[in-house]
N, C-alpha and C positions, 0 to 999 in steps of 0.2 A: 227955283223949284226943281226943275231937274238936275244942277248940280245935289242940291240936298237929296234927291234920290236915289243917285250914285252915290253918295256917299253911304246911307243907308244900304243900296243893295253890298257895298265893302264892307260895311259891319256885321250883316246877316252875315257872309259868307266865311269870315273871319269866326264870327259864333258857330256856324255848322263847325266848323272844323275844329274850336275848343284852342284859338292859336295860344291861349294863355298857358297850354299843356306843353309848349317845346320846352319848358323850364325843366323838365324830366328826365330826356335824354341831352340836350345841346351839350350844359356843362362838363359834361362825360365824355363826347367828342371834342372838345374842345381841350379837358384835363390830356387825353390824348395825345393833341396835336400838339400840346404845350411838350410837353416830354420828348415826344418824336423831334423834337425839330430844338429841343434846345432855349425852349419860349423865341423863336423869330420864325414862325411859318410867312411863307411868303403870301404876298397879296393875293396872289393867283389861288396858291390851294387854301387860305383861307376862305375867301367869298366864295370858291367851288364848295367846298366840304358848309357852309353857310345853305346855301342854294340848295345844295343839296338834300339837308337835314330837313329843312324847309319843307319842301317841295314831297320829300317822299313822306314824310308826317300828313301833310295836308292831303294826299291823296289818300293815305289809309283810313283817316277819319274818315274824310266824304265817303268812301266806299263802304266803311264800318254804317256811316248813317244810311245809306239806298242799301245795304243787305240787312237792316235789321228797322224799317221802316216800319213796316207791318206790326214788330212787337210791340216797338218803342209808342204805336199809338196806342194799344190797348193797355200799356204800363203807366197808369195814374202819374209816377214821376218822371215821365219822359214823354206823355204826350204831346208839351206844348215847343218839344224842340222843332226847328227848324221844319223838314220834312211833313212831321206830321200834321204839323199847325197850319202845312200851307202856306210859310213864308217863302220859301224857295221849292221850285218845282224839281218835277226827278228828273226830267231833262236837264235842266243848271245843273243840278249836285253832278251829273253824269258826264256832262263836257267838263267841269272843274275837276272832276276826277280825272279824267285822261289827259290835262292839260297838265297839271301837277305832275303827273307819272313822265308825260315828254319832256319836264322841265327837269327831274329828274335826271334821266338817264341823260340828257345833254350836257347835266353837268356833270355826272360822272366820266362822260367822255373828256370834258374837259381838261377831268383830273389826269391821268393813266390809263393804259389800256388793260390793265389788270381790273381797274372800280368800273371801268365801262362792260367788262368782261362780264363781272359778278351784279351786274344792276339787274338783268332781267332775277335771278335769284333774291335777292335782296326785296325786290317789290313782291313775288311771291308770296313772300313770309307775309309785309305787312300787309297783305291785301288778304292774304288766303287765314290772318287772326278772326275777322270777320265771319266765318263759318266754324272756328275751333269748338264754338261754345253748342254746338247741336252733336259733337261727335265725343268726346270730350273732358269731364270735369276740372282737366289740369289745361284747359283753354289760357288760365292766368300766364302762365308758362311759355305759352305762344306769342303772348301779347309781351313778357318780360322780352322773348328771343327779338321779337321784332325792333326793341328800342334797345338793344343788349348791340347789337349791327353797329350803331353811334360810334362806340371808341377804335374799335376795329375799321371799320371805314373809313375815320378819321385817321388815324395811323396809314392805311393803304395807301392814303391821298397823298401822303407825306411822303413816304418810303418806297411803297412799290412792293413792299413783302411780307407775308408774316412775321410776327413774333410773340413768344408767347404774356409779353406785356398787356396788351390790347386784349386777346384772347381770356386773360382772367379778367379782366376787366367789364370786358363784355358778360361772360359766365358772373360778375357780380351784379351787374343791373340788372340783367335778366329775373335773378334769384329777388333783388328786391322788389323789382316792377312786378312781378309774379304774386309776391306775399303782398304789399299794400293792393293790388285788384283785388287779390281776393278778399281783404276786409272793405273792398268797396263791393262787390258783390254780395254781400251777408244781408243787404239793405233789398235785396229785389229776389230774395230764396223762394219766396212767396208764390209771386209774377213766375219766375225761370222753372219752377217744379210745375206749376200749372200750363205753361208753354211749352214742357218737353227741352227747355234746354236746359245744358248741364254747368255745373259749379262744382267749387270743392265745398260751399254753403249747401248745395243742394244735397250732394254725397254723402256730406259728414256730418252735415246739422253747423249751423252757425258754432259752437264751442270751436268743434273738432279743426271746422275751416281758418279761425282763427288761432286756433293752437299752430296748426301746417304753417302759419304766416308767418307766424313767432321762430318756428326751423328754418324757414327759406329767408329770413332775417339775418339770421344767424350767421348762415352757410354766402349769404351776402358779403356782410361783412371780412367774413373769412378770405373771400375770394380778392377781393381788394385789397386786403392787409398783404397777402403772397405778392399780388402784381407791384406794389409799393415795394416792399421789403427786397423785393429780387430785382428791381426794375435795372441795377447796374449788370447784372447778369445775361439779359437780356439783349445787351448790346445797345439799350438807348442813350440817347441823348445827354440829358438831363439824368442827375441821382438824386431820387426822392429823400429825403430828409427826416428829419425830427418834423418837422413844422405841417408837412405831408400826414406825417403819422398823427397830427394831432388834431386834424380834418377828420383823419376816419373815427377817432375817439367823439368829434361834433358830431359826425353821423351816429355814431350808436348810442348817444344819447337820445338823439332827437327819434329814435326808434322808438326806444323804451318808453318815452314819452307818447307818442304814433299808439304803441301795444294798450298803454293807461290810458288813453283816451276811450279805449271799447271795450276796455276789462269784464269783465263778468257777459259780456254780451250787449251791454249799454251801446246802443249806436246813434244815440243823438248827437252827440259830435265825430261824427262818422264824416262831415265834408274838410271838419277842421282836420280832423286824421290821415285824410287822403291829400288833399291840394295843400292846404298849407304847412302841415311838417314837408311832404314828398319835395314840394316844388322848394323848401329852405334847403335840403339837405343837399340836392348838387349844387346851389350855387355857393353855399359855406363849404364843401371842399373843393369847388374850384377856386376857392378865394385863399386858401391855405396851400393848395398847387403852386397857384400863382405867386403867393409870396414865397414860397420853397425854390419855383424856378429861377422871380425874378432879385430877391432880394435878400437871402439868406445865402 
């Protein structure tokens, strides 16, 4: 019986936290690391840059869920999560939060002392998305920069320096993670206009926020194609390929597809829009990376 407990209270806290969402950012660190290093990262700054990803994800949700408790109960579609529903109290979500953030920054130290330098900064971001949406309308943008950190970090872990490979890299997650929130946002314009917080759905009207997605898509894309196309320039590792190139073509497909699912304003498939194209599209171009690094 108390085993089956603990095992429950690990699922709850696994659901607080949405762990099924690192499929977002990981691939992207990981497309990264693959490049930096030639496809052979070593054990160490892999499981570091792993631990890492981890750990600072899992604290921004928790944090995201105890900063937006209050809404999230009075929001029809989010009352029954975690927090509100009274599965997990605010004190859990509160030490899970600070424990994730020390797991964090221990493995950034792990890494270099450049990733340990830049961790207090880095959790900043993802902690301080949580409030973007009361100050805000391009709060989406926040939440992109904050899993936009992934490839760049992943690189850091590896090298120890900038470049501006990772850096467009980063600037294209961002720009996607930005455009898909905000057609997840278009579903709560309702809730967020009558609670005083901000949206580009609240700002623009559901069209106008989904038209901005459709640009920040775009300019997504774009950004990836340069860090691909230049990546020998760059001084990396690995040179992206045809086979690379034909990942980002899988990705803008499955965009278009992403856009046709809420055309006209239609958001009944609005969770198939968000999670399952978002979460196919990094790991179909990590799997075109991968074979460009290891097998082409």
């Amino acid at each position: 019986m108390k085993a089956g407990r603990g095992w429950r209270t690990v699922g709850d806290y696994f659901g607080l936290v949405k762990f099924e969402h690192t499929v977002f950012a990981l691939p992207f660190a990981l497309i990264a690391l693959l490049v930096a290093t030639g496809g052979r990262p070593s054990r160490r700054v892999l499981l570091g840059v792993l631990a890492a990803m981890v750990a600072a994800r899992s604290a921004a949700m928790a944090f995201n869920r105890l900063a937006d408790r209050d809404y999230d109960a009075r929001n029809p579609r989010t009352a029954d999560r975690y927090l509100p529903a009274g599965r997990i109290g605010v004190a859990g979500a509160a030490v899970f939060t600070l424990a994730s953030a020390v797991v964090f920054v221990l493995a950034a130290r792990s890494l270099n002392p450049l990733c340990f330098a830049l961790a207090p900064a880095a959790l900043a971001v993802v902690l301080g998305y949580s409030y973007a949406k009361r100050f805000t309308p391009w709060s989406h943008l926040v939440l992109g920069l904050g899993l936009g950190i992934a490839p760049t970090g992943a690189w850091l872990a590896a090298v120890g320096r900038f470049a501006a490979f990772p850096l467009w890299m980063s600037a294209g997650v961002m720009l996607w993670v930005g455009g898909f929130d905000a057609i997840y946002g278009c579903q709560d314009v309702e809730v967020d206009r009558r609670e005083g917080l901000r949206s580009l759905a609240v700002r623009y009207g559901v069209p106008g926020a989904l038209a901005i997605a459709k640009v920040l898509h775009v300019l997504a894309v774009l950004c990836l194609a340069i860090a691909f196309r230049s990546a020998p320039a760059f001084g990396v590792t690995a040179d992206l390929g045809l086979v690379a190139r034909l990942g980002l073509i899988a990705m803008t497909l499955l965009l278009v597809w992403e856009h046709r699912l809420v055309r006209g304003g239609d958001l009944r498939h609005i969770d198939r829009a968000f999670f399952t194209v978002n979460s196919w599209i990094g790991m179909i171009l990590l799997g075109f990376v991968a074979l460009d690094v290891y097998v082409v």
